[in-house]
SERO-4910 file (N, C-alpha, C, O; in steps of 0.05 Angstrom, whole numbers):
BEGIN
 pado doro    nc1    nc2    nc3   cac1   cac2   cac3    cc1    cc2    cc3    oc1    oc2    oc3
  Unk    A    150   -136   -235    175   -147   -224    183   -131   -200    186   -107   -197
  Unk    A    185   -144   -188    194   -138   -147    228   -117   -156    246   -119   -173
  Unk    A    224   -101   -138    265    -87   -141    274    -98   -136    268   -115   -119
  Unk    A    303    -97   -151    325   -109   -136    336    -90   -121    355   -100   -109
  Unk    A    333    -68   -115    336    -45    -99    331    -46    -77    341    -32    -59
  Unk    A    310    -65    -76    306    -68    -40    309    -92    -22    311   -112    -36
  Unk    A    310    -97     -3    308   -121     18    289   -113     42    283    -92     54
  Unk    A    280   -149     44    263   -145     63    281   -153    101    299   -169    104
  Unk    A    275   -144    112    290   -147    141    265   -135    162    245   -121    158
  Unk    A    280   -148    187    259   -140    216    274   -109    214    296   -100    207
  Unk    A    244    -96    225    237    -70    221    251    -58    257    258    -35    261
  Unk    A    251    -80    277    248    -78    302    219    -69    320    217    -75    343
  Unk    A    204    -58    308    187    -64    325    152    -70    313    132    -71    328
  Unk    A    154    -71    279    132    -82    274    140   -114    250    132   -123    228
  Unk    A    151   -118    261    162   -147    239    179   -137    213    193   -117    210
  Unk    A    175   -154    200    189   -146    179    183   -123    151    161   -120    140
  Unk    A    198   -115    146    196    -92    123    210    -85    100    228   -101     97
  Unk    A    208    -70     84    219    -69     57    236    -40     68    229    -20     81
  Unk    A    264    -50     54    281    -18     65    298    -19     39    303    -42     30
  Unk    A    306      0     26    321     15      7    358      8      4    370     22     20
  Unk    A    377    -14    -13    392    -23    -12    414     -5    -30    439     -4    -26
  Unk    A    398     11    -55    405     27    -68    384     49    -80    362     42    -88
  Unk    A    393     78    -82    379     94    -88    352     92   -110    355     84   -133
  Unk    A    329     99   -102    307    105   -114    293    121   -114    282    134    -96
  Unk    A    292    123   -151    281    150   -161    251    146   -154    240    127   -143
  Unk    A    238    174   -165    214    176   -157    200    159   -181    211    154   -203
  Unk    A    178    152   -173    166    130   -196    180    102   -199    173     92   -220
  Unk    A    194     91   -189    207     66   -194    185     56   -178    173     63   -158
  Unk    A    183     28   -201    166      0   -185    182     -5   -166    206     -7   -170
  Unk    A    168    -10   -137    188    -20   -103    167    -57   -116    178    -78   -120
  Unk    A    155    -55   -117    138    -81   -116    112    -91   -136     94    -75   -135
  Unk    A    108   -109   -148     93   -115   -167     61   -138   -149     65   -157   -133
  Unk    A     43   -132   -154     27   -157   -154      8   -164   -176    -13   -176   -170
  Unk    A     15   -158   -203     11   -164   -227     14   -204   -216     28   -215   -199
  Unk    A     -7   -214   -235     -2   -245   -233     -5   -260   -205      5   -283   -203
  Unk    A    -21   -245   -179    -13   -250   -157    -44   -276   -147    -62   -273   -163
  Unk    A    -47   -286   -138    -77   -302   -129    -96   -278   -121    -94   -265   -100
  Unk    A   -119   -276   -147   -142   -258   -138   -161   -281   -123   -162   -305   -128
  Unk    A   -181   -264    -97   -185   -271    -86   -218   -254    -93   -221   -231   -103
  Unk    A   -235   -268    -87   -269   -250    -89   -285   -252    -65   -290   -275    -57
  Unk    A   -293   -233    -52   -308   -233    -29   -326   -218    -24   -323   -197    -35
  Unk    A   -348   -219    -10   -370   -192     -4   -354   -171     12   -365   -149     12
  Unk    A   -330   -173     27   -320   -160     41   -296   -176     53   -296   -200     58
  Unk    A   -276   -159     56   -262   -158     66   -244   -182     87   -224   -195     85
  Unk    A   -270   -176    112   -271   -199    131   -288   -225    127   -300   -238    144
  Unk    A   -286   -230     94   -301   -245     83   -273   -265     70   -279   -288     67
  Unk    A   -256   -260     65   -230   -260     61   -230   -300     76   -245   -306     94
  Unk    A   -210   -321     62   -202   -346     66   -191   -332     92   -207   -328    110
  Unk    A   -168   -326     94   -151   -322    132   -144   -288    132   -140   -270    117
  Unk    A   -145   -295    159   -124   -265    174   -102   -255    149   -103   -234    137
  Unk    A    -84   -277    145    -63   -275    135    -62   -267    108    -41   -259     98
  Unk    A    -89   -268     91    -93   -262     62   -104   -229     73    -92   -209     64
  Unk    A   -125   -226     91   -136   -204     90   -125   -187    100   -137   -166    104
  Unk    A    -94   -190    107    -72   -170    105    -52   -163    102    -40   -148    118
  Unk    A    -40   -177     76    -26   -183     59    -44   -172     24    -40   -151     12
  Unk    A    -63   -194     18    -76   -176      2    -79   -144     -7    -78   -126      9
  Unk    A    -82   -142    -26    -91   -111    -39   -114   -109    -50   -116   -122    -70
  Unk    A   -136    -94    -42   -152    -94    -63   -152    -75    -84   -142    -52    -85
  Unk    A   -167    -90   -102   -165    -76   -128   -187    -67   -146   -186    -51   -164
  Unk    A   -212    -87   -135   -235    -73   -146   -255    -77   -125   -247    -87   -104
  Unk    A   -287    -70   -128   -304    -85   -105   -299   -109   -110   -290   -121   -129
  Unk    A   -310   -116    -83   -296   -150    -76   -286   -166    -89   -295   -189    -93
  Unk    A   -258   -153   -101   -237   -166   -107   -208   -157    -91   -200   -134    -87
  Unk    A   -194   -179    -84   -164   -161    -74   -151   -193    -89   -162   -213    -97
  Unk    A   -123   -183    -87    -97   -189    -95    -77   -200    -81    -73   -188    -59
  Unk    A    -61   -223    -88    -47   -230    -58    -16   -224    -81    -16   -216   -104
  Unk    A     10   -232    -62     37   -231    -74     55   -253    -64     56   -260    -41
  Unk    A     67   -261    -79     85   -282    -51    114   -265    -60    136   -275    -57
  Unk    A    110   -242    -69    147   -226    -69    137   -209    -46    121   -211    -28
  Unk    A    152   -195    -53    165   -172    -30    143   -156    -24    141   -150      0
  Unk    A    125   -149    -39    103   -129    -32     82   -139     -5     65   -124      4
  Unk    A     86   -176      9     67   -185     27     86   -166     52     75   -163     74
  Unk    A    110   -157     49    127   -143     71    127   -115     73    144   -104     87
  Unk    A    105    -97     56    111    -62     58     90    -61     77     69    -73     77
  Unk    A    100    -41     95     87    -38    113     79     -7    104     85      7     85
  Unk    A     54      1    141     31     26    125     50     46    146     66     41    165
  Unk    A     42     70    132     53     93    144     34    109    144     20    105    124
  Unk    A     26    127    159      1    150    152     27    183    140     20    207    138
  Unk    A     55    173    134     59    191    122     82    168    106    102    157    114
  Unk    A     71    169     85     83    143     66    108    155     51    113    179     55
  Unk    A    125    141     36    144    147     16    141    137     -6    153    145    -26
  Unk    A    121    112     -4    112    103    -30     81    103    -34     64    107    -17
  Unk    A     76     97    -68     46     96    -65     41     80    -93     57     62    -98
  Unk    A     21     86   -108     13     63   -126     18     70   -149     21     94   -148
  Unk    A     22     59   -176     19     67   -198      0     38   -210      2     13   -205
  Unk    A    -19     57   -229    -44     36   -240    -51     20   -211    -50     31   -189
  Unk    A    -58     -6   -213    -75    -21   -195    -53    -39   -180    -63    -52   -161
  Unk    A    -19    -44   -186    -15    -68   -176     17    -54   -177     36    -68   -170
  Unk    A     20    -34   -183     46    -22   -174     53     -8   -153     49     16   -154
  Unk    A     62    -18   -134     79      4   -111    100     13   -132    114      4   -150
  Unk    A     92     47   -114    123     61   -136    132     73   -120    119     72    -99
  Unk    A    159     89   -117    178    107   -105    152    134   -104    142    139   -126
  Unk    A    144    149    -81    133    180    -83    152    196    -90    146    212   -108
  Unk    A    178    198    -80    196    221    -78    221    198    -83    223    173    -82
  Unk    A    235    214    -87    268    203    -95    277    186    -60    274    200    -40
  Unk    A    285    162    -58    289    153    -30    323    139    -24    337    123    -36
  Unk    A    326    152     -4    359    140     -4    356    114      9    336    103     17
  Unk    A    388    101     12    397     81     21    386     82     44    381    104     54
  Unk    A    381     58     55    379     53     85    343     60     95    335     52    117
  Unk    A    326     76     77    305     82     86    282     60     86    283     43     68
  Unk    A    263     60    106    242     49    112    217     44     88    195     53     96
  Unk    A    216     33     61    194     39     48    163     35     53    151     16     43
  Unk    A    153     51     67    117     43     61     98     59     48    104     75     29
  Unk    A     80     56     54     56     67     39     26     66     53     20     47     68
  Unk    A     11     86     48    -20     92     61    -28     61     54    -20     52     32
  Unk    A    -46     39     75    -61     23     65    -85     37     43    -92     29     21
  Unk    A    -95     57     56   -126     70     48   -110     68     10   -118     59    -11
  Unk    A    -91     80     18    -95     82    -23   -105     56    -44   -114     58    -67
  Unk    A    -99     29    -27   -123     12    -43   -141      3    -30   -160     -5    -44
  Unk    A   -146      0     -6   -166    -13     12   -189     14     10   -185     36     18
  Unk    A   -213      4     -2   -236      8      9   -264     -6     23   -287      0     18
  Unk    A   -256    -25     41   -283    -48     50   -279    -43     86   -277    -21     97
  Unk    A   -280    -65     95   -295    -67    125   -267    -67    131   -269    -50    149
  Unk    A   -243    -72    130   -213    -89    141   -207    -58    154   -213    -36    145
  Unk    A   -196    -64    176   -183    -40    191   -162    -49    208   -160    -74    209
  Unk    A   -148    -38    219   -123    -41    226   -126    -11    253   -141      8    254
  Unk    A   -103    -22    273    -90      6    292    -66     17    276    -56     -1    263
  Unk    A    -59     29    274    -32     41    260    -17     42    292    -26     41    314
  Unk    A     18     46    276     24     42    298     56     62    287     77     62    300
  Unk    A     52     77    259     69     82    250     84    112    269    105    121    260
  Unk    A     74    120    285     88    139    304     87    170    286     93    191    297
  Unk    A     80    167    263     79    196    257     61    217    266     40    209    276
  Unk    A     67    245    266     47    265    288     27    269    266      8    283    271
  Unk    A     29    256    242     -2    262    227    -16    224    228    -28    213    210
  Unk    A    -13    217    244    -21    185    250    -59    189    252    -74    201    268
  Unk    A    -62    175    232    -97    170    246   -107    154    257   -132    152    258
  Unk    A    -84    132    274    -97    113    298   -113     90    287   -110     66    293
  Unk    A   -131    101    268   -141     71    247   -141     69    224   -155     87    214
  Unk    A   -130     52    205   -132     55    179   -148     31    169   -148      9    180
  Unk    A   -161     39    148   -182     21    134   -187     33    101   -171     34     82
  Unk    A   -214     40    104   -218     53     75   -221     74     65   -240     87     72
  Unk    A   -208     80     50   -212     99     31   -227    116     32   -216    138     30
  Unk    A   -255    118     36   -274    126     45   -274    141     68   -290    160     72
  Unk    A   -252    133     91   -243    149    114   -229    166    112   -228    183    129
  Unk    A   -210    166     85   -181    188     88   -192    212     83   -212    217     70
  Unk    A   -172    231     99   -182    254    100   -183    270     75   -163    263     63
  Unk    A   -196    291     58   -191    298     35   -159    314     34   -144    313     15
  Unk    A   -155    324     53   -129    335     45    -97    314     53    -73    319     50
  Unk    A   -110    294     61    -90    273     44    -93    262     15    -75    253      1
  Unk    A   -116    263     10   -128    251    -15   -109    267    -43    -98    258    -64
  Unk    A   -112    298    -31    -94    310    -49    -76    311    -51    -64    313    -73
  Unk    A    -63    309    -20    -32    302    -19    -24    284    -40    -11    292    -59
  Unk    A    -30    265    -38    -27    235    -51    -36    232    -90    -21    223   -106
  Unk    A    -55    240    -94    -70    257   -121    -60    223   -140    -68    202   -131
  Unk    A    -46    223   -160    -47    201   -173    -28    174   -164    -17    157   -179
  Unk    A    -27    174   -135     -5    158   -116    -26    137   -101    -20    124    -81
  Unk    A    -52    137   -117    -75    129    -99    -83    104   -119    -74    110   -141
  Unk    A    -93     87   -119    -96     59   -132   -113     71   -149   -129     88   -142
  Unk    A   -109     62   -181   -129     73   -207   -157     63   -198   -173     82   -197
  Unk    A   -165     45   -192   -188     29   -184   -209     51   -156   -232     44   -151
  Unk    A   -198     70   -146   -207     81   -131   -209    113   -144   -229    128   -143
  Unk    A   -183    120   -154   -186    144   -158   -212    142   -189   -227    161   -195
  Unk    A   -211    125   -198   -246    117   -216   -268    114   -200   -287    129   -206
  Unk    A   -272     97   -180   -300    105   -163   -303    120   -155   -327    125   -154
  Unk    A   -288    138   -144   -279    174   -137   -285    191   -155   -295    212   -146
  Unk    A   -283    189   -177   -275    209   -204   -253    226   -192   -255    251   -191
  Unk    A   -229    212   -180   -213    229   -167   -178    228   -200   -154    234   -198
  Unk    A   -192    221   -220   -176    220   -246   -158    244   -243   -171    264   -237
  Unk    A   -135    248   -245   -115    267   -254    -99    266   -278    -93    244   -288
  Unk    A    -94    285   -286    -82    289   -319    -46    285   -305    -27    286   -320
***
């Protein structure tokens, strides 16, 4: 189930986004895609449209996930405030106040061909995001069980 904690609104300069209406703790579901249209492909850019292949989540090999709530609106950050719990939960990383911007690393579920320019302005920005397979390891730890279950298992990247 999507928050009622948040709303989606124009971001001003990348479309629309998910921002924080009332306080959230760390670990709160921001967005669900439990129940969402799974989608099967050899890859990525194998995907029905543009518009699924980035919107979608993936969740296993060539499988991703679509949403028609709030989660088709979180946008990526290369220094996120949210991240995943199990395969289909965005959750709160840290406790987040009113008024804030919520996103999240794409890489924490994308691992295939789909890539993107980032455009999120932070000084730890890596200019392209895609898969998993690219992130650097000391984000990997940063992030530790904030990373899609489905990856941190092809990883053996499991945490207690």
């Amino acid at each position: 189930m999507d928050s009622f904690k948040v709303v989606v609104k124009e971001t001003g300069n990348i479309g629309k986004g998910l921002f924080a209406i009332a306080k959230i703790s760390r670990g709160e579901i921001i967005a669900d895609w439990t129940n969402g249209l799974v989608y099967k492909a050899e890859s990525a850019n194998r995907l029905p449209t543009k518009e699924i292949r980035d919107h979608a989540i993936q969740f296993e090999e060539h499988k991703w996930i679509d949403t028609h709530g709030i989660g088709r609106y979180s946008n990526h950050s290369c220094n996120p405030n949210c991240g995943f719990s199990g395969k289909f939960h965005l959750v709160a990383m840290r406790d987040i106040n009113v008024g804030e911007h919520l996103t999240w690393d794409y890489e924490m579920t994308e691992d295939s061909d789909w890539r993107m320019n980032c455009l999120c302005g932070n000084e730890n920005c890596r200019e392209i995001i895609g898969a998993f397979s690219n992130m650097p390891d000391d984000v990997r730890r940063k992030y530790g069980n904030f990373i899609s279950e489905w990856l941190r298992e092809k990883y053996n990247l499991l945490q207690t």
